[in-house]
N, CA, C and O atoms as a GROMACS GRO file, in nm:
protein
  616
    1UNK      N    1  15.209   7.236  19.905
    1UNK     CA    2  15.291   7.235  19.787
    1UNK      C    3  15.206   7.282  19.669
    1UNK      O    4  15.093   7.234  19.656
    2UNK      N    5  15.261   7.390  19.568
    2UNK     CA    6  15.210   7.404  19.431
    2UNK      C    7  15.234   7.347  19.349
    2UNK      O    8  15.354   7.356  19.325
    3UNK      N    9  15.167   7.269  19.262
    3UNK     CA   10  15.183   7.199  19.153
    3UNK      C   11  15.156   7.308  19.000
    3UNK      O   12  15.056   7.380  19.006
    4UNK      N   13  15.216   7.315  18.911
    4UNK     CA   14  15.168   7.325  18.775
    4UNK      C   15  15.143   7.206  18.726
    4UNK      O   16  15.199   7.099  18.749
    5UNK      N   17  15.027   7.239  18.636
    5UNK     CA   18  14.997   7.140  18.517
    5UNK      C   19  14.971   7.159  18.423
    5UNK      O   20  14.893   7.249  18.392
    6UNK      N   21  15.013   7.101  18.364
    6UNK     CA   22  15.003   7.139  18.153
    6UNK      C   23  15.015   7.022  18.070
    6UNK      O   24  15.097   6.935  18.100
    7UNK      N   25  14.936   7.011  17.964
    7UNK     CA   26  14.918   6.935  17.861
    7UNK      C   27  14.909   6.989  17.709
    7UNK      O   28  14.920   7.112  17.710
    8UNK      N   29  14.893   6.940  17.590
    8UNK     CA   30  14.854   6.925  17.514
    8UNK      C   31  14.724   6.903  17.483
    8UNK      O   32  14.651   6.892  17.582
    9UNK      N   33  14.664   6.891  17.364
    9UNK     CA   34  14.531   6.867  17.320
    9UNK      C   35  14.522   6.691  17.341
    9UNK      O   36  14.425   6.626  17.381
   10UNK      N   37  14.659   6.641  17.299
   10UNK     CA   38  14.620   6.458  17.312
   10UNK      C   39  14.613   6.435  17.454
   10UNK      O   40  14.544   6.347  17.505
   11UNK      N   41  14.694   6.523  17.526
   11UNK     CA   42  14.643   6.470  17.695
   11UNK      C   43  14.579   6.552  17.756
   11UNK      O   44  14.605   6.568  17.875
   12UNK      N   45  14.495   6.615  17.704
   12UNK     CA   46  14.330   6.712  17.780
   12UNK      C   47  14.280   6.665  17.928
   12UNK      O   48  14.291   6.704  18.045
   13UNK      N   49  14.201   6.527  17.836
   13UNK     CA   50  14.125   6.453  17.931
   13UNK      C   51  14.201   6.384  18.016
   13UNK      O   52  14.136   6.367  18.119
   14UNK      N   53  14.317   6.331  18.024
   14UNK     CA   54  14.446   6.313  18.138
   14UNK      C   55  14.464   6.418  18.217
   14UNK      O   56  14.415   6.403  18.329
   15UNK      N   57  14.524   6.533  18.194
   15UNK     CA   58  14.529   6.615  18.231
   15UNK      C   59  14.425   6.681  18.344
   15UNK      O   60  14.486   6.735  18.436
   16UNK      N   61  14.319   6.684  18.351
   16UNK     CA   62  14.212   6.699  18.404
   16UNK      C   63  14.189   6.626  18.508
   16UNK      O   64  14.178   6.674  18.621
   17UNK      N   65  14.180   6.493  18.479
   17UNK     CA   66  14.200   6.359  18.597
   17UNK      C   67  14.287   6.372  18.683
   17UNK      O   68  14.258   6.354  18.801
   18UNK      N   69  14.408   6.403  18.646
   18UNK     CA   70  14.504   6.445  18.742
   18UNK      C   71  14.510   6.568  18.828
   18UNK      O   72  14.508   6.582  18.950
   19UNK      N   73  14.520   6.671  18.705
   19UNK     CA   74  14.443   6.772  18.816
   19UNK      C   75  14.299   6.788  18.930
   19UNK      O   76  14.280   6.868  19.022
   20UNK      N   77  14.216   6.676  18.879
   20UNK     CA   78  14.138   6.668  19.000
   20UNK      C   79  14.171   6.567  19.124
   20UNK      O   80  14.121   6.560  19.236
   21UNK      N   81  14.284   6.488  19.056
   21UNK     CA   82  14.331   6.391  19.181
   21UNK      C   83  14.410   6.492  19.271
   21UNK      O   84  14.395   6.490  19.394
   22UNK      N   85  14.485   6.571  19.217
   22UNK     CA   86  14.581   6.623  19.304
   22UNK      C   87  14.468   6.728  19.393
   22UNK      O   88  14.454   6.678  19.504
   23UNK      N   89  14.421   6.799  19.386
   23UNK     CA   90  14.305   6.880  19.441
   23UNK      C   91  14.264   6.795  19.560
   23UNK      O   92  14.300   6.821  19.675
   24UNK      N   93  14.176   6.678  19.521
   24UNK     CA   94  14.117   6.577  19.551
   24UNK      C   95  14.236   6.572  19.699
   24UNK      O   96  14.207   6.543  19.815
   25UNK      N   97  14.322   6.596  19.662
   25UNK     CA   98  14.438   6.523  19.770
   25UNK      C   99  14.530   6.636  19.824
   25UNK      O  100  14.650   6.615  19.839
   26UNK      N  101  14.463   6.776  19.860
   26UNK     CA  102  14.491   6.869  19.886
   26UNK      C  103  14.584   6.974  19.878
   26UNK      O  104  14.615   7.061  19.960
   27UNK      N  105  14.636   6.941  19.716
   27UNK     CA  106  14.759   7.024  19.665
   27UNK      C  107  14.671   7.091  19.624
   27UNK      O  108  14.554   7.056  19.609
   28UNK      N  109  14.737   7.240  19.593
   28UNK     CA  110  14.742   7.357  19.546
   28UNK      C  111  14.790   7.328  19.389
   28UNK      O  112  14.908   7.311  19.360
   29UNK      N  113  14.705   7.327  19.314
   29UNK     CA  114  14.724   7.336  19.171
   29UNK      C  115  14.680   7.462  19.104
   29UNK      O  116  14.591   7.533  19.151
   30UNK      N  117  14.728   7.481  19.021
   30UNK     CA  118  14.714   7.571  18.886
   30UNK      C  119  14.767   7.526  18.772
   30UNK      O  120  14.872   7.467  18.747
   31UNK      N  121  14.666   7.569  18.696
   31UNK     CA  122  14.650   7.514  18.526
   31UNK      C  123  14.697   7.553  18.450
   31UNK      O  124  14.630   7.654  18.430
   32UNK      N  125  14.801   7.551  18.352
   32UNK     CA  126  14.850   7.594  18.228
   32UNK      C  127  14.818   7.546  18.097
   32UNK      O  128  14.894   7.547  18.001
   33UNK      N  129  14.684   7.498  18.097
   33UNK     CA  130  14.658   7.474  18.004
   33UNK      C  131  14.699   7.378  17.910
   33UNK      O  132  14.816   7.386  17.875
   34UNK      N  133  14.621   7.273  17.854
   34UNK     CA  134  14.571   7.363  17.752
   34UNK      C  135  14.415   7.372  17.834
   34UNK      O  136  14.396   7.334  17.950
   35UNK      N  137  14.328   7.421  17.758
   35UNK     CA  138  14.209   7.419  17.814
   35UNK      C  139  14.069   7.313  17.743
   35UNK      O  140  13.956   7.324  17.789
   36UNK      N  141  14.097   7.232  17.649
   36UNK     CA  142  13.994   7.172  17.555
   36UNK      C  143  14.072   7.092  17.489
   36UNK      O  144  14.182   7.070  17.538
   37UNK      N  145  14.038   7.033  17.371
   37UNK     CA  146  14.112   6.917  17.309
   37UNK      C  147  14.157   7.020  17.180
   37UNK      O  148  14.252   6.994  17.107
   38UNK      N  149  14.076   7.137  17.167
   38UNK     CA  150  14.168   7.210  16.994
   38UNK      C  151  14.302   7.209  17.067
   38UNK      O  152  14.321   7.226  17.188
   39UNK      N  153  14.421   7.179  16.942
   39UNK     CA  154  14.551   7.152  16.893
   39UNK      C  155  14.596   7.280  16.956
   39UNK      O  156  14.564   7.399  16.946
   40UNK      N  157  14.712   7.182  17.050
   40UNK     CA  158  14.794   7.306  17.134
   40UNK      C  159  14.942   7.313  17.074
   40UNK      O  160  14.925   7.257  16.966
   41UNK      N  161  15.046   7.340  17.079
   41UNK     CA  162  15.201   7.326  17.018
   41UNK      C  163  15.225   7.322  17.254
   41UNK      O  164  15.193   7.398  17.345
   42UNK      N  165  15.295   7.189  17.243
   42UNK     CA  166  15.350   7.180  17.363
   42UNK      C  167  15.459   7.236  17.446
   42UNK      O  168  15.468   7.264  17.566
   43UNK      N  169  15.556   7.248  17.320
   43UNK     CA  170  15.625   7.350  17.402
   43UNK      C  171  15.636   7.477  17.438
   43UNK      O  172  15.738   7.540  17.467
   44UNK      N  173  15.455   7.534  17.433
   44UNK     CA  174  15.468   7.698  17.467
   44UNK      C  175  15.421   7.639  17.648
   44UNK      O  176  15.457   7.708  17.743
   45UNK      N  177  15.350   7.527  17.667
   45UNK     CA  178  15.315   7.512  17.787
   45UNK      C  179  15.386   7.486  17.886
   45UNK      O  180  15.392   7.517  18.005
   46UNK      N  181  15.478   7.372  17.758
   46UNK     CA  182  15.585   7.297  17.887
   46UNK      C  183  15.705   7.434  17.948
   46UNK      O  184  15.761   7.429  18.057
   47UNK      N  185  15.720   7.546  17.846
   47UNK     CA  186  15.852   7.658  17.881
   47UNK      C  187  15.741   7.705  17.977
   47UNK      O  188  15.796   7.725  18.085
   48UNK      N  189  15.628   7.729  17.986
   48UNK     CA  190  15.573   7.828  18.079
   48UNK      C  191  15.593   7.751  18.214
   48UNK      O  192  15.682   7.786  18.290
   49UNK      N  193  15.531   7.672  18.237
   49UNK     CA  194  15.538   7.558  18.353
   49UNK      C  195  15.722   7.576  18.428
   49UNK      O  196  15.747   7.627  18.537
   50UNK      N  197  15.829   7.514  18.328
   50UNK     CA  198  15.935   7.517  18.353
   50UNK      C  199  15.943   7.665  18.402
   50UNK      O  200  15.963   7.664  18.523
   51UNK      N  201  15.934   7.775  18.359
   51UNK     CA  202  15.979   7.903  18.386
   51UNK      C  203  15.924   7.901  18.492
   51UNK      O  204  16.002   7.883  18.586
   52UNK      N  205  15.801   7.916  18.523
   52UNK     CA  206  15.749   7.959  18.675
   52UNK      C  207  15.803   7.843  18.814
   52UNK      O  208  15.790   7.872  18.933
   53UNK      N  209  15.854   7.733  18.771
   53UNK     CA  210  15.926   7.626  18.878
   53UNK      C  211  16.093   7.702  18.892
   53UNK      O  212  16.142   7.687  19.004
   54UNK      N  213  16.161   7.761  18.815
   54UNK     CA  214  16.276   7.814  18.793
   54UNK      C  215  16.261   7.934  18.880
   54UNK      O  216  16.338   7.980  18.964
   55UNK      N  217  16.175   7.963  18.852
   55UNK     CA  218  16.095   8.098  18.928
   55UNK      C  219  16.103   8.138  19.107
   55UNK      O  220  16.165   8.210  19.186
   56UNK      N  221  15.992   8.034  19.103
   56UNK     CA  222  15.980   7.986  19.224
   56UNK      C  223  15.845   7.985  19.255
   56UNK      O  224  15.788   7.940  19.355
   57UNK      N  225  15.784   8.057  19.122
   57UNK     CA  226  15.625   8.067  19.199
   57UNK      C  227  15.552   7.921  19.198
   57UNK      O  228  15.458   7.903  19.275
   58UNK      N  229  15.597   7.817  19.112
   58UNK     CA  230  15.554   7.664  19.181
   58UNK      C  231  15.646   7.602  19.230
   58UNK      O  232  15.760   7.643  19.208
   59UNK      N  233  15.627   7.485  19.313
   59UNK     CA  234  15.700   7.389  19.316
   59UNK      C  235  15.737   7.311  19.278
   59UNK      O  236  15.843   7.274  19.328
   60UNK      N  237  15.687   7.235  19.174
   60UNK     CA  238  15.682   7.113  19.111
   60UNK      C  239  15.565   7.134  18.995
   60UNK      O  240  15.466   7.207  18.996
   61UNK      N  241  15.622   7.026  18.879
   61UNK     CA  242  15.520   7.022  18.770
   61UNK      C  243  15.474   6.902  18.691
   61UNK      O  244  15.547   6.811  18.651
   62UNK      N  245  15.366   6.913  18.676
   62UNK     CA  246  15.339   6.793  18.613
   62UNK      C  247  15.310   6.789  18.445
   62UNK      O  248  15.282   6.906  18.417
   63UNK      N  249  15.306   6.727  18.350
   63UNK     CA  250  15.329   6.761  18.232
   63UNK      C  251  15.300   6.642  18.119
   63UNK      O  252  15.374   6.545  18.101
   64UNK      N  253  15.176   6.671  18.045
   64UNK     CA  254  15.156   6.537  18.005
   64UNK      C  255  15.097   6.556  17.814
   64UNK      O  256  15.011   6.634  17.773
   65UNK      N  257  15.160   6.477  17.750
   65UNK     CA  258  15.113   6.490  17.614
   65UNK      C  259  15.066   6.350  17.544
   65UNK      O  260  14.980   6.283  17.601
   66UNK      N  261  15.117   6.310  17.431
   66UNK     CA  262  15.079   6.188  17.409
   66UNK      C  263  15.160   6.094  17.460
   66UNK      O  264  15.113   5.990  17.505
   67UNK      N  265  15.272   6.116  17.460
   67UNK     CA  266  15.398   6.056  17.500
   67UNK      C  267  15.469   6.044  17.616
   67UNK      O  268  15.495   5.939  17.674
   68UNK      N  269  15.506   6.175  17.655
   68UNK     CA  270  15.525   6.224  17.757
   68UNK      C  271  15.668   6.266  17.725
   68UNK      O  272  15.743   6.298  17.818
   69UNK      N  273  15.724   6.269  17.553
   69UNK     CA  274  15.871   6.266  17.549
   69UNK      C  275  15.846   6.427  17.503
   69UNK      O  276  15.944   6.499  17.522
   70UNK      N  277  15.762   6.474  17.462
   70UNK     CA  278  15.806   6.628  17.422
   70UNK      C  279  15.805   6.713  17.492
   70UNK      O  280  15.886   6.804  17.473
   71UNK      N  281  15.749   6.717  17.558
   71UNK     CA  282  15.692   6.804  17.687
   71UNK      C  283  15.850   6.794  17.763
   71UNK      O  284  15.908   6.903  17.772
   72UNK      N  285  15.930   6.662  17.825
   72UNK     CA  286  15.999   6.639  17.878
   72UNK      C  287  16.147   6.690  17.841
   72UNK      O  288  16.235   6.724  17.919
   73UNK      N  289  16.150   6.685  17.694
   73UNK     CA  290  16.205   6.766  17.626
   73UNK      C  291  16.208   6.926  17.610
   73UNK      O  292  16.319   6.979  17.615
   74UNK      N  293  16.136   6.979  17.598
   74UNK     CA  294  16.063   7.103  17.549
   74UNK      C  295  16.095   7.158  17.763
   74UNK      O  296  16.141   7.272  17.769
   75UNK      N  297  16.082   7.112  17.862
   75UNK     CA  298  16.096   7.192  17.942
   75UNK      C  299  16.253   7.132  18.002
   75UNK      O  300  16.327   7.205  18.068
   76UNK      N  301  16.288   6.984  17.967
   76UNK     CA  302  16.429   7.018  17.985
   76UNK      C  303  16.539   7.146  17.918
   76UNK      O  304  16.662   7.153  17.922
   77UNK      N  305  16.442   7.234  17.860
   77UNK     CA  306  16.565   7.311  17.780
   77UNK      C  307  16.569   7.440  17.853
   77UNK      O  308  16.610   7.551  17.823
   78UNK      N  309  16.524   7.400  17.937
   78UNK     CA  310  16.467   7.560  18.068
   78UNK      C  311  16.611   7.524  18.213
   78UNK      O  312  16.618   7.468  18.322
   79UNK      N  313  16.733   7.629  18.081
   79UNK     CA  314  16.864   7.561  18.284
   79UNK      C  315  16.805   7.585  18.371
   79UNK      O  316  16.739   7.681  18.410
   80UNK      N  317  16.836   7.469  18.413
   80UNK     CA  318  16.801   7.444  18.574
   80UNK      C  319  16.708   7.320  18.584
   80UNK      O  320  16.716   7.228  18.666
   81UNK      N  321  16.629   7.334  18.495
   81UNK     CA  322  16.506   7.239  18.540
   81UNK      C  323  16.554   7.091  18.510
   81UNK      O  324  16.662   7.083  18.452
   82UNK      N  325  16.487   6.965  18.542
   82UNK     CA  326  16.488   6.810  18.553
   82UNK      C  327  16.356   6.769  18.533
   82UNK      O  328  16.298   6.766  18.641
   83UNK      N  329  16.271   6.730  18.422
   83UNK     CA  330  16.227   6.696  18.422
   83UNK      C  331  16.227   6.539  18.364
   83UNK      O  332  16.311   6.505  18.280
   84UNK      N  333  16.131   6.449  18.413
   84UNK     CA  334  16.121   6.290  18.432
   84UNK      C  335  15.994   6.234  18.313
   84UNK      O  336  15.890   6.296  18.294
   85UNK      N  337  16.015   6.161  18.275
   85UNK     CA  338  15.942   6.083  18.214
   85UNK      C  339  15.896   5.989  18.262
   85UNK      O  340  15.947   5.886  18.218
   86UNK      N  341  15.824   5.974  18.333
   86UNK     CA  342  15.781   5.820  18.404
   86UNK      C  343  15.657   5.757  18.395
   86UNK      O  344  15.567   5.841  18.395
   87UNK      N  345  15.608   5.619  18.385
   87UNK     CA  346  15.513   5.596  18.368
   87UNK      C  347  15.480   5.425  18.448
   87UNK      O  348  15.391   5.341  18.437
   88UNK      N  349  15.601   5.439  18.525
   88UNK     CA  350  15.571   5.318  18.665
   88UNK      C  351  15.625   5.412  18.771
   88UNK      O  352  15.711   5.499  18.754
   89UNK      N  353  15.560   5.378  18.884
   89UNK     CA  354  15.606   5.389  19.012
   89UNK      C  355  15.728   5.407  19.077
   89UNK      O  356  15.759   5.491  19.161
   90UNK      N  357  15.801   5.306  19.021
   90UNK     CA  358  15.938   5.311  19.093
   90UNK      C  359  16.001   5.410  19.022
   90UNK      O  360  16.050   5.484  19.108
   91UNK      N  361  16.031   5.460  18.894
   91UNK     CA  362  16.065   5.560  18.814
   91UNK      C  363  15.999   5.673  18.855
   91UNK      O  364  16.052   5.781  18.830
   92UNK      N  365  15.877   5.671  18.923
   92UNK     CA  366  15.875   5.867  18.987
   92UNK      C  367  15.912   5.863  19.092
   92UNK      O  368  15.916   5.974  19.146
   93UNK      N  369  15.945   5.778  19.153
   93UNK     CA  370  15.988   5.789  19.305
   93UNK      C  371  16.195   5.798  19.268
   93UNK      O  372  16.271   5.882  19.316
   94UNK      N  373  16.223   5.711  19.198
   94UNK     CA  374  16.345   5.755  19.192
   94UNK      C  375  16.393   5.917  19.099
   94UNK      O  376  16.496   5.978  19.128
   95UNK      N  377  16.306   5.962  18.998
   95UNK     CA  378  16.293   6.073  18.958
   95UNK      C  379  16.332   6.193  19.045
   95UNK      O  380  16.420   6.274  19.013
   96UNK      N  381  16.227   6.201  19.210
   96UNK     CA  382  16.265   6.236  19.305
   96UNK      C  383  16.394   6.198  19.415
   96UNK      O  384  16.448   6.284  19.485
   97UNK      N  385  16.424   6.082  19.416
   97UNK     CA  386  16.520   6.040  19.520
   97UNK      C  387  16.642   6.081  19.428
   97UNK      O  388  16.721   6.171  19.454
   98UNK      N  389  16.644   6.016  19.336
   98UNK     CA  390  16.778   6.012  19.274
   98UNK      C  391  16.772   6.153  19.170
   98UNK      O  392  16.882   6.190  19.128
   99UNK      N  393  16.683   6.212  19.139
   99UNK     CA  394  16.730   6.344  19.028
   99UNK      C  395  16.685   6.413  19.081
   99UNK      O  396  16.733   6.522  19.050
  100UNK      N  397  16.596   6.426  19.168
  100UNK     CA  398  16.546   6.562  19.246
  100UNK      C  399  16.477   6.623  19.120
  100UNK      O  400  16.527   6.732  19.089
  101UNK      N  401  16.378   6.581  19.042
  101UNK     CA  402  16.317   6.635  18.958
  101UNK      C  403  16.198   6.738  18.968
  101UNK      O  404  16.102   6.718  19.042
  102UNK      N  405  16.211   6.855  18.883
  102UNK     CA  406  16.075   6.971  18.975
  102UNK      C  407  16.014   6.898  18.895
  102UNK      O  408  15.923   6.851  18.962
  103UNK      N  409  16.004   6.840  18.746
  103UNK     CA  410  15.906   6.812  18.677
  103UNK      C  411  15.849   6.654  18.651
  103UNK      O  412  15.950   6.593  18.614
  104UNK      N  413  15.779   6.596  18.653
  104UNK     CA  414  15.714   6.474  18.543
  104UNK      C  415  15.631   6.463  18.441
  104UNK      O  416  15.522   6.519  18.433
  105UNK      N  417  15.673   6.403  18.373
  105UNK     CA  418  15.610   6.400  18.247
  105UNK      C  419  15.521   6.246  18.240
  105UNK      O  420  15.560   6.152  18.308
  106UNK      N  421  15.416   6.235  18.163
  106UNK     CA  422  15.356   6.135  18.114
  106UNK      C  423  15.294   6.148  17.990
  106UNK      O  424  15.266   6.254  17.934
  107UNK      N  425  15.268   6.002  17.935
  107UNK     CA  426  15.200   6.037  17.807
  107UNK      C  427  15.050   5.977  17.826
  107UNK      O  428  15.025   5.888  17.907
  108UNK      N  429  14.986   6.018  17.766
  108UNK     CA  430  14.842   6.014  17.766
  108UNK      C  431  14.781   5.872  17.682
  108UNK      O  432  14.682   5.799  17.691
  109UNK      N  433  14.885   5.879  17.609
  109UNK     CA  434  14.819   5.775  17.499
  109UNK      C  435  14.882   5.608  17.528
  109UNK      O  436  14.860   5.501  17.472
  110UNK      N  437  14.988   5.659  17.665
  110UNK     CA  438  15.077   5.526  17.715
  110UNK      C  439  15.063   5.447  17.802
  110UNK      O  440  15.096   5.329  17.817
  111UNK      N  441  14.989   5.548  17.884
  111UNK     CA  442  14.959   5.538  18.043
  111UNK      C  443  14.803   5.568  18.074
  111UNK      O  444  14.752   5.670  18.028
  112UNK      N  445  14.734   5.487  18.146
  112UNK     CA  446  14.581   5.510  18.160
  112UNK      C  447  14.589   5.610  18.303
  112UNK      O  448  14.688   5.650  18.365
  113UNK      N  449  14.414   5.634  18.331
  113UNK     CA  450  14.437   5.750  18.416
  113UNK      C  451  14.447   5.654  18.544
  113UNK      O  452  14.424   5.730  18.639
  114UNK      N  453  14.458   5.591  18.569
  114UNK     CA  454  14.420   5.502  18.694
  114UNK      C  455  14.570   5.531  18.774
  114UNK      O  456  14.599   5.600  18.872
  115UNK      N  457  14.663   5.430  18.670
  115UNK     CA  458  14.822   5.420  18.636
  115UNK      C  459  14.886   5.528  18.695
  115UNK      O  460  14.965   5.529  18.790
  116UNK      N  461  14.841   5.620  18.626
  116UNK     CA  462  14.915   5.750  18.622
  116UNK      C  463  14.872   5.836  18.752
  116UNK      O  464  14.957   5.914  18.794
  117UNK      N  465  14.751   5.829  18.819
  117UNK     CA  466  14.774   5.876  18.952
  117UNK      C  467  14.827   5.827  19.027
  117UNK      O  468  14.885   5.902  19.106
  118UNK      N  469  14.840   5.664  19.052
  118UNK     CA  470  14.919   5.667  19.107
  118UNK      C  471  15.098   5.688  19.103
  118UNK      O  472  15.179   5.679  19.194
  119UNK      N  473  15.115   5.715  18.971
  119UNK     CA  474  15.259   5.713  18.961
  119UNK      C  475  15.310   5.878  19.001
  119UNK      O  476  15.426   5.912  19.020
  120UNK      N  477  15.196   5.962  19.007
  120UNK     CA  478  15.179   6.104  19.031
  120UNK      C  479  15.159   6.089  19.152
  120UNK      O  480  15.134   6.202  19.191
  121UNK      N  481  15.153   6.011  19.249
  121UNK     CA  482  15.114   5.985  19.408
  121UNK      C  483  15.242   5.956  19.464
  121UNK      O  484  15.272   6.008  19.572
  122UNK      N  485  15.323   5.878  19.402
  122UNK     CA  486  15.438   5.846  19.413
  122UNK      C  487  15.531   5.969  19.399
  122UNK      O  488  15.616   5.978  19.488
  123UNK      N  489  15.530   6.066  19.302
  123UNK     CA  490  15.623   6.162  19.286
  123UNK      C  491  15.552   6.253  19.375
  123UNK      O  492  15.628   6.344  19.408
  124UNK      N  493  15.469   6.259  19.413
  124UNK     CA  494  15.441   6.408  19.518
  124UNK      C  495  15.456   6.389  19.641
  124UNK      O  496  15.460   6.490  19.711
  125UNK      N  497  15.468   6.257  19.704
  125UNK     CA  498  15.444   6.212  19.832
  125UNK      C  499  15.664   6.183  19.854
  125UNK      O  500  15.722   6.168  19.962
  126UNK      N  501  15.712   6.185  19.755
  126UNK     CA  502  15.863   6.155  19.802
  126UNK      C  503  15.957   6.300  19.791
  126UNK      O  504  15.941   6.391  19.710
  127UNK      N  505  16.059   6.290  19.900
  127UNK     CA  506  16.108   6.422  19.890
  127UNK      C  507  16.266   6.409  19.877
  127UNK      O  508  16.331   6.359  19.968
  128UNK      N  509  16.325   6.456  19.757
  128UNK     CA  510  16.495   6.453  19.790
  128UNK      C  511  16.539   6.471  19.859
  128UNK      O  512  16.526   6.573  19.927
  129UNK      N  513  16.625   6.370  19.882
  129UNK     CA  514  16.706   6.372  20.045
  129UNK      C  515  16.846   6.372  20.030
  129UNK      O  516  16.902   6.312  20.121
  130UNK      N  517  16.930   6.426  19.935
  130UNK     CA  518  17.065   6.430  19.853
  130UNK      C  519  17.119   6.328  19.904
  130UNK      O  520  17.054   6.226  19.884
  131UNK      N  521  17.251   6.308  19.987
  131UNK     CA  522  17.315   6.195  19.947
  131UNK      C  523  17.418   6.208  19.866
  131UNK      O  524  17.465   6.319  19.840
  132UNK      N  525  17.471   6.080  19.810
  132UNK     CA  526  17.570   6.038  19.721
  132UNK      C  527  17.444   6.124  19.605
  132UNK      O  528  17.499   6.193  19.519
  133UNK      N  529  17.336   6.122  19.601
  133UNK     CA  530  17.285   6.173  19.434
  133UNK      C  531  17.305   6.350  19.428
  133UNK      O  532  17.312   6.412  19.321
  134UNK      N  533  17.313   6.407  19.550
  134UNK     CA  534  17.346   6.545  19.586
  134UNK      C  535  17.464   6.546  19.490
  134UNK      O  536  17.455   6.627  19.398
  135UNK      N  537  17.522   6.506  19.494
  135UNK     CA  538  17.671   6.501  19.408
  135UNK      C  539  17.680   6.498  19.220
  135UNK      O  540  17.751   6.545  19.131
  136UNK      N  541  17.571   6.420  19.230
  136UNK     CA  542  17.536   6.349  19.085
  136UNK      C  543  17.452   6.517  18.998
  136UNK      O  544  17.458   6.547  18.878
  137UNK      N  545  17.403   6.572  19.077
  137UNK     CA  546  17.271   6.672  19.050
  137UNK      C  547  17.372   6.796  19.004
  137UNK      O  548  17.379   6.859  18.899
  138UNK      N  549  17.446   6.802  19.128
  138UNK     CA  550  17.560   6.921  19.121
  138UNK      C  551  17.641   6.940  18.973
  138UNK      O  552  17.658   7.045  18.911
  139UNK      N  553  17.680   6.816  18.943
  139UNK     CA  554  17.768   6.770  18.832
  139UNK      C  555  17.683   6.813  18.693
  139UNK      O  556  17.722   6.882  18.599
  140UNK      N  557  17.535   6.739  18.714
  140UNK     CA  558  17.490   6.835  18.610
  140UNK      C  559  17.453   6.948  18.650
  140UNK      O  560  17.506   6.983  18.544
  141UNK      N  561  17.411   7.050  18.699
  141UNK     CA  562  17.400   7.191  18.737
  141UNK      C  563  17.524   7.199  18.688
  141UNK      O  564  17.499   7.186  18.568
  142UNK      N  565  17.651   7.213  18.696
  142UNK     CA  566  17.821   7.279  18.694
  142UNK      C  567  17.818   7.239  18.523
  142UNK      O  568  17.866   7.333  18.460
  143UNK      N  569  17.785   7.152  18.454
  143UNK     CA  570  17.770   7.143  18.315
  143UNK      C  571  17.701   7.211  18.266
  143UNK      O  572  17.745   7.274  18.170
  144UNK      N  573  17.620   7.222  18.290
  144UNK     CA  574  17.461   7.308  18.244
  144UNK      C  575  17.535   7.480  18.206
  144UNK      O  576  17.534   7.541  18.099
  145UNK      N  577  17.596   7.519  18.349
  145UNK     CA  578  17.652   7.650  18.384
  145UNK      C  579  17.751   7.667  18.244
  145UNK      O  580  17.728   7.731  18.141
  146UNK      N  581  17.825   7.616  18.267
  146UNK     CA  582  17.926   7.587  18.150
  146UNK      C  583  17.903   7.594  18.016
  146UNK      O  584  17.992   7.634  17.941
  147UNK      N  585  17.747   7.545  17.955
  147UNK     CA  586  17.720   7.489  17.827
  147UNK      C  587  17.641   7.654  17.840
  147UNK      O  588  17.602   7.698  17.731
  148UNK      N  589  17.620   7.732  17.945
  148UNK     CA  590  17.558   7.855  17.946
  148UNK      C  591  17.670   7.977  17.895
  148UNK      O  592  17.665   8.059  17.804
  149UNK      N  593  17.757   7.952  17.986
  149UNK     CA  594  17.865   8.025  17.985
  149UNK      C  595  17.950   8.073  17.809
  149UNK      O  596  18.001   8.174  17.760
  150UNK      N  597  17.928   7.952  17.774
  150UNK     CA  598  17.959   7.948  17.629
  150UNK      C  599  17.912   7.996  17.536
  150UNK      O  600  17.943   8.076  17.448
  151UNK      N  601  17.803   7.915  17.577
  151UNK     CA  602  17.691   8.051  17.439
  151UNK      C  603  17.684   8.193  17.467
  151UNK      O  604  17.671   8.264  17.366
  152UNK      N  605  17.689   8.261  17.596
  152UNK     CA  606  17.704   8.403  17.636
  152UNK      C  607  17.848   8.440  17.535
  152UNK      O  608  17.845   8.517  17.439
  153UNK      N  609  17.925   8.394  17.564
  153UNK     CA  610  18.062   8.428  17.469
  153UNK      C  611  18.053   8.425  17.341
  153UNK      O  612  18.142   8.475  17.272
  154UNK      N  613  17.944   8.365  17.287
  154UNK     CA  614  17.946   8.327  17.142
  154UNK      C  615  17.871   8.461  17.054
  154UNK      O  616  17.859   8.456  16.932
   0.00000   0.00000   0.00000
């Protein structure tokens, strides 16, 4: 599996940890930066990340700032994509079960690095299995289309 990863300047040193856990644990990562702690604007990272999962050239992304709410924001605005905010366990695992999310988000300044691999262990190790949530996903995809459709007309 390919992972993206991207941060901000407040989650550098997060960022890093994680990317060496996932390595560490034989995913295929690539970096989107940022690269150091100078001041990044998050949502040029989080659209890049989102675009290349839309894409297809990753699979999944990981995505972390101070918060973990802008980033989560900033690549929910990419149709198609789901990205999660999570910062316990059971919330990245349902992220995956129940939203089939390509993305997670964390915040740096919320969540320690310990925490957060494992809650990143949790979202890489579970795989959507649709279901009754197959249904739920669709419903937003067919909205999404729609809220697309509109602005093309406009």
């Amino acid at each position: 599996m390919k992972i993206a990863i991207g941060s901000d300047h407040n989650a550098f040193e997060l960022k890093e940890e994680l990317k060496q856990f996932m390595i560490n644990n034989g995913f295929n990562v690539e970096d989107y930066g940022c690269y150091s702690c100078e001041a990044v604007d998050y949502p040029d990272v989080s659209f890049r990340v989102a675009d290349d999962i839309k894409s297809g050239k990753v699979d999944r992304g990981v995505l972390v700032c101070g918060t973990g709410i802008g980033v989560a924001i900033a690549a929910g605005k990419v149709p198609g994509i789901r990205a999660a905010l999570c910062h316990d366990t059971y919330s990245a695992e349902r992220a995956q079960l129940s939203n089939n999310a390509q993305i997670i988000t964390m915040g740096a300044k919320i969540i320690g690095p310990e925490v957060a691999k494992k809650v990143l262990e949790v979202y890489l190790n579970v795989q959507f299995e649709g279901g009754a949530s197959a249904r739920k996903i669709q419903q937003i995809t067919d909205q999404e289309d729609i809220y697309i459709q509109q602005e093309s007309r406009s």
